[in-house]
N, C-alpha and C positions, 0 to 999 in steps of 0.2 A: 415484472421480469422474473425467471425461472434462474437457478440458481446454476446451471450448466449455460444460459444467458450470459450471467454476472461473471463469471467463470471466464469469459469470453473476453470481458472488458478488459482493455488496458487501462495503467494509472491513472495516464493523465484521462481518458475516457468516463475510468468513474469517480475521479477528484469534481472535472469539467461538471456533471451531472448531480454530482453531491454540489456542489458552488450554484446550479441551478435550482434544485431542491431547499436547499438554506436562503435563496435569495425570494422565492415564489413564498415560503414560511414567514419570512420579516416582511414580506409586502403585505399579509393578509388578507381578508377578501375570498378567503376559502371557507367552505364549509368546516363544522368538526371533523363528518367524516373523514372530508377529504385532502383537511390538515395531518390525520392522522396515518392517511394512508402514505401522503409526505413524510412524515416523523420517521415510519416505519422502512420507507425508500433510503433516506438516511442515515438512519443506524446502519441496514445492511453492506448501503457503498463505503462509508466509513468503516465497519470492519472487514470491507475486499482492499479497501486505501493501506488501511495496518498489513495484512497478511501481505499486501507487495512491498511497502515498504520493510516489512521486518524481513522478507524475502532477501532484499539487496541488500539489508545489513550483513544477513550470515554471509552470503556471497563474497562482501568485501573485506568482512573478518576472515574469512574462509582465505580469499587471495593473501589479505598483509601476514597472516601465519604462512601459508606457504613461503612468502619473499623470505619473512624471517627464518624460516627452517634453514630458504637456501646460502643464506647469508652469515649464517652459523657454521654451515657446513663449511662454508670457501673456509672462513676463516680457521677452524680445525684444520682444515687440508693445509694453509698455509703453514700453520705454525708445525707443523711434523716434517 
């Protein structure tokens, strides 16, 4: 798959395919090669797995600092 492909995939899409790739790996029965071309499928969906998950992280860091910003603010406002 091309990396404007991989780009395409949603989480659960390339967790789903990374969980098939790890499982085809522990079954064995593949060639070197073509364990290898496995290895190499799974490295890159596990670092598209990181980059959405660290995605949602900032997103939700992003939201609970705003709630705090606004939650700070009320409370300023009240006390004046």
């Amino acid at each position: 798959m091309s990396s404007k492909t991989d780009e395409a995939l949603g989480y659960e899409q390339a967790r789903d395919e990374l969980i098939d790739v790890v499982r085809r790996l522990e079954a064995g029965g593949t060639t070197l090669e073509e364990s290898l071309a496995l290895w190499e499928r799974g490295e890159e969906l596990a670092k598209l797995c990181r980059r959405w998950l660290e995605g949602a992280r900032a997103r939700l860091d992003a939201a609970l600092a705003e709630e705090e910003e606004q939650a700070d603010r009320g409370e300023a406002e009240a006390a004046e």
